[in-house]
C-alpha positions as CSV (number, residue, x, y, z in Angstrom):
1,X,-56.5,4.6,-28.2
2,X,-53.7,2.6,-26.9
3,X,-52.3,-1.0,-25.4
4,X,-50.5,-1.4,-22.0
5,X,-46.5,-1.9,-22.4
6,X,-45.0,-5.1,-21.9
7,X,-44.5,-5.1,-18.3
8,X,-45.9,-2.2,-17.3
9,X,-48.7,-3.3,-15.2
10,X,-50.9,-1.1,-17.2
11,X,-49.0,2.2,-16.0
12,X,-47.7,3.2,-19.5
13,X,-49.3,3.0,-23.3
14,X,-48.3,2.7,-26.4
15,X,-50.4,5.0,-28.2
16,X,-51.3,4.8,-32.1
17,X,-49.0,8.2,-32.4
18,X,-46.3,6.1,-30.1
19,X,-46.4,3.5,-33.1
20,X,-46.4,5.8,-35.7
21,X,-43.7,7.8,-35.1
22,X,-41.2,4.6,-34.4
23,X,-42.5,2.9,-37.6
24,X,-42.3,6.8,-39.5
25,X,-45.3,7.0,-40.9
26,X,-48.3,9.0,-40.0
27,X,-51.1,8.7,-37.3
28,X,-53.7,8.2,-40.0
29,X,-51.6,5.3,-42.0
30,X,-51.7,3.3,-38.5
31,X,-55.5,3.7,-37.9
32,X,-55.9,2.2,-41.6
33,X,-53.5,-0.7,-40.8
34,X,-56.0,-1.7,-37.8
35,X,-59.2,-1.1,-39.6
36,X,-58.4,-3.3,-42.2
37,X,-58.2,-1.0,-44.8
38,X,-56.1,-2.0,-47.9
39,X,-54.8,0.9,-49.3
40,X,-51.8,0.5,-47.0
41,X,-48.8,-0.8,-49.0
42,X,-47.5,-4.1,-48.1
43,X,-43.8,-3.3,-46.6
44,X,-45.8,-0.2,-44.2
45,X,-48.4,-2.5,-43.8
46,X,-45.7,-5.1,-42.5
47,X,-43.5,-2.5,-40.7
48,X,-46.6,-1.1,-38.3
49,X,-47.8,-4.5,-37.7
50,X,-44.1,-5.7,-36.3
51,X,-44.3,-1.9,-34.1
52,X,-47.9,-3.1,-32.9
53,X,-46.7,-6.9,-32.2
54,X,-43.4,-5.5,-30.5
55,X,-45.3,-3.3,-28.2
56,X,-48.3,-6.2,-27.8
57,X,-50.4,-3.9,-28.8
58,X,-53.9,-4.3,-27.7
59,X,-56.7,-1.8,-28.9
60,X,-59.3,-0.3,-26.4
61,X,-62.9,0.7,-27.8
62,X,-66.2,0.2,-26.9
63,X,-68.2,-0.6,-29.3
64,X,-71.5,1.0,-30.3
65,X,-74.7,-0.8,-29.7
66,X,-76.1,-2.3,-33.3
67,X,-79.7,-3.7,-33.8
68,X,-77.4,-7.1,-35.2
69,X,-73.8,-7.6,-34.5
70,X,-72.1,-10.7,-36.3
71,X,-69.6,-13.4,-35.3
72,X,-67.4,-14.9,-38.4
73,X,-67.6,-18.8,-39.1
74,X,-64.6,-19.9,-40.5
75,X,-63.9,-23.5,-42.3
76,X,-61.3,-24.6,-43.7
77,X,-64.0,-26.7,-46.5
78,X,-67.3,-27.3,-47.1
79,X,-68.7,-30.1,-46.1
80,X,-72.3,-30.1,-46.6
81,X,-74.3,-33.1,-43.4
82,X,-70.4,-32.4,-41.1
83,X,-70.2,-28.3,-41.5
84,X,-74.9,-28.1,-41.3
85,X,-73.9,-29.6,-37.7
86,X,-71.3,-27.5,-36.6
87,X,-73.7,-24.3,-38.1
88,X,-76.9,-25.6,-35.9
89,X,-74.4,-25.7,-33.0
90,X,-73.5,-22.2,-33.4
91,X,-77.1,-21.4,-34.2
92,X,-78.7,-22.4,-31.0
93,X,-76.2,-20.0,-29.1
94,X,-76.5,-17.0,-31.5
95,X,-80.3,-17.0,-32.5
96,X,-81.4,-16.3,-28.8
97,X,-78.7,-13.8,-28.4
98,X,-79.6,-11.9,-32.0
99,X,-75.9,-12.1,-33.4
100,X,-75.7,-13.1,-36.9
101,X,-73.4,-15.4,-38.6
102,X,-70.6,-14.7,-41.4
103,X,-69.7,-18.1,-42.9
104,X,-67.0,-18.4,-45.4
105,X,-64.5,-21.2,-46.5
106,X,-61.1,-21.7,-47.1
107,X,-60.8,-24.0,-50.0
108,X,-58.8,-26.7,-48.4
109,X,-56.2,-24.3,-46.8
110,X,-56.1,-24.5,-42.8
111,X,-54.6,-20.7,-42.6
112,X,-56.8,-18.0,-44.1
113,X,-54.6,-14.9,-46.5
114,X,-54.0,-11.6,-45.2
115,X,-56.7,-10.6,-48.0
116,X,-59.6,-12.8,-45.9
117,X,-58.2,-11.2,-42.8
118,X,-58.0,-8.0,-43.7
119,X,-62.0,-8.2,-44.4
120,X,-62.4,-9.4,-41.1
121,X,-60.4,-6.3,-39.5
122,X,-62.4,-4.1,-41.5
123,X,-66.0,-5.6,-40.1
124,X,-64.9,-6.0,-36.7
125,X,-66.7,-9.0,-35.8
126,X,-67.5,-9.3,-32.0
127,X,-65.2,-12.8,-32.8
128,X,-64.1,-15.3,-35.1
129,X,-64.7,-19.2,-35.0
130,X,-62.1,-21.0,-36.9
131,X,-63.1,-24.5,-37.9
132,X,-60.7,-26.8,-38.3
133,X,-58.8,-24.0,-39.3
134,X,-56.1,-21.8,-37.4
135,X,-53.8,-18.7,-37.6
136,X,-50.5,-17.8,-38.1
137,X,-49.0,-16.3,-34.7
138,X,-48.6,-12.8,-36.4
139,X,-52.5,-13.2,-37.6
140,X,-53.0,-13.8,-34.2
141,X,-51.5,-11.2,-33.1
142,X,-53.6,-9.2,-35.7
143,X,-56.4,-10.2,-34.5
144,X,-55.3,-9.6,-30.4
145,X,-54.1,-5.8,-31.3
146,X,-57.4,-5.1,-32.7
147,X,-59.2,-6.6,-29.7
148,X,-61.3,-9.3,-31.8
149,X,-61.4,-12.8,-29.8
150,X,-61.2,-16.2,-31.3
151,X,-61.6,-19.5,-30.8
152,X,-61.1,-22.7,-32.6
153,X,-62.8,-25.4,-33.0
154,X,-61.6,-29.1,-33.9
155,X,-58.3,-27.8,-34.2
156,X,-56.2,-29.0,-37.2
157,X,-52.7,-29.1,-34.7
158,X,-51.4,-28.6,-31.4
159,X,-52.4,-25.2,-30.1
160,X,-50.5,-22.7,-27.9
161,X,-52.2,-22.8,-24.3
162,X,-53.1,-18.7,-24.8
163,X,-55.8,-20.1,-28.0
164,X,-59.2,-21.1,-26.7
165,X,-59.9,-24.6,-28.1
166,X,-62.7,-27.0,-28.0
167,X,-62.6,-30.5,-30.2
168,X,-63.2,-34.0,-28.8
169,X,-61.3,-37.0,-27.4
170,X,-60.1,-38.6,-31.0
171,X,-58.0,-40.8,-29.7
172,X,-60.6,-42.5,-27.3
173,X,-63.1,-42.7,-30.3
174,X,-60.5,-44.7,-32.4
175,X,-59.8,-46.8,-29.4
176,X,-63.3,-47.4,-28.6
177,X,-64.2,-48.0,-32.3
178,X,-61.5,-50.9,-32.6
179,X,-61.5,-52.4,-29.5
180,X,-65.3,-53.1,-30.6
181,X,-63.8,-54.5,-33.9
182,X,-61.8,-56.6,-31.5
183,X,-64.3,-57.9,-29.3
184,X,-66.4,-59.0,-32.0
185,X,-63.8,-61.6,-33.3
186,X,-61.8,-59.5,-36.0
187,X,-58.3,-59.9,-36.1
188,X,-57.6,-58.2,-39.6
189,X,-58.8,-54.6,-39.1
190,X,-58.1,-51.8,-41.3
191,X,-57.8,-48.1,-40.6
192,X,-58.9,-45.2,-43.2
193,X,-58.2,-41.8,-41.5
194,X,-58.3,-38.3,-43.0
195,X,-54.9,-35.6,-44.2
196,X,-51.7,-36.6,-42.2
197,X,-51.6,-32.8,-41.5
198,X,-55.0,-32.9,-39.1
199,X,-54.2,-33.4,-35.7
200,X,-57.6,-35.2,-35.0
201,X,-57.2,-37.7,-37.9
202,X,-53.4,-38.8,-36.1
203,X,-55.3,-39.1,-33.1
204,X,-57.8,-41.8,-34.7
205,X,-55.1,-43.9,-35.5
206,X,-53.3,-43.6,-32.4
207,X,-56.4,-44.8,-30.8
208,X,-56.5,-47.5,-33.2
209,X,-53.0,-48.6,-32.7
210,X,-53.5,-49.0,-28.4
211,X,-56.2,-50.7,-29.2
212,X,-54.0,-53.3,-31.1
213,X,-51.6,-52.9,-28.1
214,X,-54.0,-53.9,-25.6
215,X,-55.5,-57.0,-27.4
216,X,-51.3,-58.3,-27.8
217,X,-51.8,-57.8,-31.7
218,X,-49.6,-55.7,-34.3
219,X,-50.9,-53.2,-36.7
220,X,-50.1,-54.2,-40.3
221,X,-48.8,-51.0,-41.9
222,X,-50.6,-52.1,-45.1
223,X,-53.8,-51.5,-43.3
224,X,-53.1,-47.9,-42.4
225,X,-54.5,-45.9,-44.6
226,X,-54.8,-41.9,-45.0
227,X,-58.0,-40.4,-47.1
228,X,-59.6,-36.6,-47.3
229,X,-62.8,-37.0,-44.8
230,X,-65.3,-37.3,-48.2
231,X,-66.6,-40.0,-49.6
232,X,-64.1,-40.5,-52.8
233,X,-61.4,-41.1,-50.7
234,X,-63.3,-44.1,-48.5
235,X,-64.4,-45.4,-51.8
236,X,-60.6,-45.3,-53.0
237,X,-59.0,-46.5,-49.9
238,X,-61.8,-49.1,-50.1
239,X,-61.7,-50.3,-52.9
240,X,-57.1,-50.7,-52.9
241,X,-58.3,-52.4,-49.5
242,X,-61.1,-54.7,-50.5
243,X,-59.4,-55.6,-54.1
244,X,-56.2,-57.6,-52.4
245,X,-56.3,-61.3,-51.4
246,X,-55.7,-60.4,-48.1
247,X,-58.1,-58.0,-47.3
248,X,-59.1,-57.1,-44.4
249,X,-62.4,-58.2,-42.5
250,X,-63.2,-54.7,-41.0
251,X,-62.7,-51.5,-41.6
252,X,-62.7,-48.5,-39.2
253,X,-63.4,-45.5,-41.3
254,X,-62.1,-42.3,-40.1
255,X,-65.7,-40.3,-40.8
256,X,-69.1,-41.3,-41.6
257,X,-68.8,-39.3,-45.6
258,X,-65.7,-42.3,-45.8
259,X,-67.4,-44.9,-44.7
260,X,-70.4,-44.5,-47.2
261,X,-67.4,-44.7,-49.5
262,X,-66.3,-47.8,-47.9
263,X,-69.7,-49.5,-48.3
264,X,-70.2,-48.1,-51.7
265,X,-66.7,-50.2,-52.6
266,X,-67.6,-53.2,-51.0
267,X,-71.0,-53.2,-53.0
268,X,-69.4,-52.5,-56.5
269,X,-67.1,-55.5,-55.4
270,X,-70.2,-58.1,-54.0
271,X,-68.7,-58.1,-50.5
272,X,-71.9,-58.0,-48.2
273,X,-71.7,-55.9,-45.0
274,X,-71.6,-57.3,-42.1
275,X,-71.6,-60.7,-43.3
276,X,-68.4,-60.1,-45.4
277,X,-67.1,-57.2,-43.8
278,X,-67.7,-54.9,-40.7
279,X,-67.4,-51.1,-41.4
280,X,-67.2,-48.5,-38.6
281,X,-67.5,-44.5,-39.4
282,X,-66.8,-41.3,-37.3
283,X,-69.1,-38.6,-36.6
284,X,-72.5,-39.8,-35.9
285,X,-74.0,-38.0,-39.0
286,X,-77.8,-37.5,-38.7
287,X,-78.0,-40.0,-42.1
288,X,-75.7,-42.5,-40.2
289,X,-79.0,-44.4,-38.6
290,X,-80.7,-44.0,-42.2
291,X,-78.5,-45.7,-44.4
292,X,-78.7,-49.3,-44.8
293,X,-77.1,-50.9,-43.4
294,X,-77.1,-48.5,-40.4
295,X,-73.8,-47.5,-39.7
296,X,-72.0,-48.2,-36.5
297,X,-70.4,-45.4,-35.7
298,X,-68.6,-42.8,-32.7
299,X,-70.7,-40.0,-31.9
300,X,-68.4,-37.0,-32.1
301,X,-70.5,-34.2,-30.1
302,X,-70.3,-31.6,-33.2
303,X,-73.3,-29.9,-31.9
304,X,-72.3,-29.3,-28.5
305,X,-68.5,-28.6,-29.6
306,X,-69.7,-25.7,-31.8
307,X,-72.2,-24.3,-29.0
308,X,-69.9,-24.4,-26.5
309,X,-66.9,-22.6,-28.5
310,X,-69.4,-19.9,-29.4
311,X,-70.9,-19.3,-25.6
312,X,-66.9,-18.8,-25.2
313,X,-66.2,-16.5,-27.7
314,X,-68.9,-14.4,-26.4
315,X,-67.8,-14.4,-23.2
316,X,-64.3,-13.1,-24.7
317,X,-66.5,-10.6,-26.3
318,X,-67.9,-9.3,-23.2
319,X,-64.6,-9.5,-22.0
320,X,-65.2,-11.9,-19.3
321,X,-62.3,-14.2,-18.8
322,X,-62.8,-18.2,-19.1
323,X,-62.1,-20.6,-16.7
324,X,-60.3,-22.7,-18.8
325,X,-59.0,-22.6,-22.7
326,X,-59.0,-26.0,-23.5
327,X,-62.5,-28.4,-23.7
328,X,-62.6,-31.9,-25.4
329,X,-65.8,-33.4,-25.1
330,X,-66.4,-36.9,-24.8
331,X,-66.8,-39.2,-27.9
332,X,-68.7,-42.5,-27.6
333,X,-69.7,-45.8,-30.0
334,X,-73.3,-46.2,-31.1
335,X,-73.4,-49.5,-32.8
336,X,-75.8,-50.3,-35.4
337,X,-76.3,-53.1,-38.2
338,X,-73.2,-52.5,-40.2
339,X,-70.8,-54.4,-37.5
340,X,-70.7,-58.4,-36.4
341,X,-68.3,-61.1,-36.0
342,X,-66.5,-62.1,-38.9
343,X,-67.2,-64.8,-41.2
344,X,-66.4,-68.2,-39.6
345,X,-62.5,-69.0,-41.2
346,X,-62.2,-65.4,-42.6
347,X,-59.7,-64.1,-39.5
């Protein structure tokens, strides 16, 4: 097996033997490197996979035909109503095509350890799906030498152009979530996003911040909050929020698990929503119309985000190429019972 050469136009290889010898080790200790195996020590481990990466190494193999082949699922956490959505999404691409899933989690971490990866190499998935969750650019290299495409989906950063990645338009659902804030009459709006380290929770609040810019108002630092996407952190955001003379008369939480967190805060404090306080969430949750009162939310397309990442990882798989590596999919505002005009004197 071998990869073309930089350069080469595909005239000369690098074969497996090519990369053994200049890394000195044998045939067989390179084949183990790309089939995952870990009985490899880690400085040979780390000497083959610079050779492979220096020659952009690309295996060539076709694989054999299996009654189920598997894609991997990878998120960075669990989270039970947001990650069931991005699973069905997956789902209603996979079931028809008879590919099975691999789900696994990261425990917080948005880069997975060699150990994780290693697994992977040794399965060879037809793909991975990394879930707000990404790779290092030597695991990505890993990954390319061993012929294994991968997408990402709701990315956590800013991607190189060469990784396939779908998410939404963040920063036109925190626009459109505060500009409906605005509209209705509230002047002192407050802000509750997720980690300072996720691309799509900076893109909320820059959404929220032109909003401000178009209405001719400032944004009062003291109102920009960051929380963790789960419900403890809109409760304690809420609550530091709600508990101040000043509060504010709305809030725009940054997903629908914070804004239950929100209204949970406001109720332990006897502030009535909407009466009191407006609250808008993030996600369109299937128990966002449920709750009372129903939340007013943006309808982030998870569904469709996680289908159509996994019809492009399987066209990777095929080894079709895509017409384009970047989606975002459109977010709108579906507004419920849990937004109205403030409280007459309250702005």
């Amino acid at each position: 097996m071998a990869g073309a050469l930089p350069g080469s136009g595909g005239r000369r290889t690098a074969t497996i033997a090519v990369i053994a010898s200049e890394a000195g080790v044998s045939i067989t200790t390179v084949s183990k490197v790309l089939n995952g195996r870990s009985d490899v020590a880690p400085a040979t481990r780390a000497r083959i996979e610079a050779c492979l990466e220096r020659h952009q190494y690309q295996r060539r193999y076709r694989r054999q035909a299996t009654v189920s082949e598997q894609i991997d699922v990878v998120f960075h956490e669990w989270d039970s109503a947001w990650t069931l959505e991005i699973v069905s999404g997956v789902e209603s691409v996979t079931a028809g095509a008879k590919i099975d899933m691999v789900l696994s989690q990261l425990g917080g971490a948005h880069r997975p350890p060699q150990q994780w990866l290693d697994g992977v190499l040794a399965r060879r998935p037809l793909g991975v799906l990394f879930v707000l969750s990404n790779l290092t650019q030597t695991q990505r290299r890993q990954l390319e030498s061993r012929s294994i495409p991968f997408v990402v989906v709701d990315t956590d950063g800013a991607m190189p152009p060469s990784v396939p990645t779908v998410g939404s338009n963040n920063w036109n659902g925190g626009l459109i979530a505060t500009r409906h804030l605005l509209e209705l009459g509230h002047r002192r709006i407050a802000v509750i996003s997720g980690p300072t380290d996720v691309l799509c929770s900076r893109a909320r609040i820059a959404g929220f911040r032109s909003a401000h810019d178009e209405a001719g108002l400032a944004v009062d630092p003291g109102l920009v909050r960051h929380g963790n996407f789960h419900v403890m952190g809109g409760f304690e955001n809420g609550i530091a929020l709600l508990d101040r003379p000043d509060r504010p008369t709305a809030i725009f939480a940054g997903s629908d698990m914070q804004a239950l967190g929100v209204l949970r805060a406001a109720r332990q404090l006897g502030i009535d929503v909407p009466r009191d306080l407006s609250v808008v969430g993030y996600d369109n949750l299937s128990f966002s119309g449920w709750i009372g009162p129903s939340l007013t939310t943006v309808n982030q397309p998870l569904r469709e985000m996680a289908g159509t990442a996994t019809r492009m990882l399987l066209d990777l798989a095929r080894g079709n190429e895509l017409t384009t590596s970047r989606i975002d999919l459109a977010t709108e505002l579906i507004v419920r019972e849990s937004t109205a005009p403030p409280s007459p004197g309250a702005c």
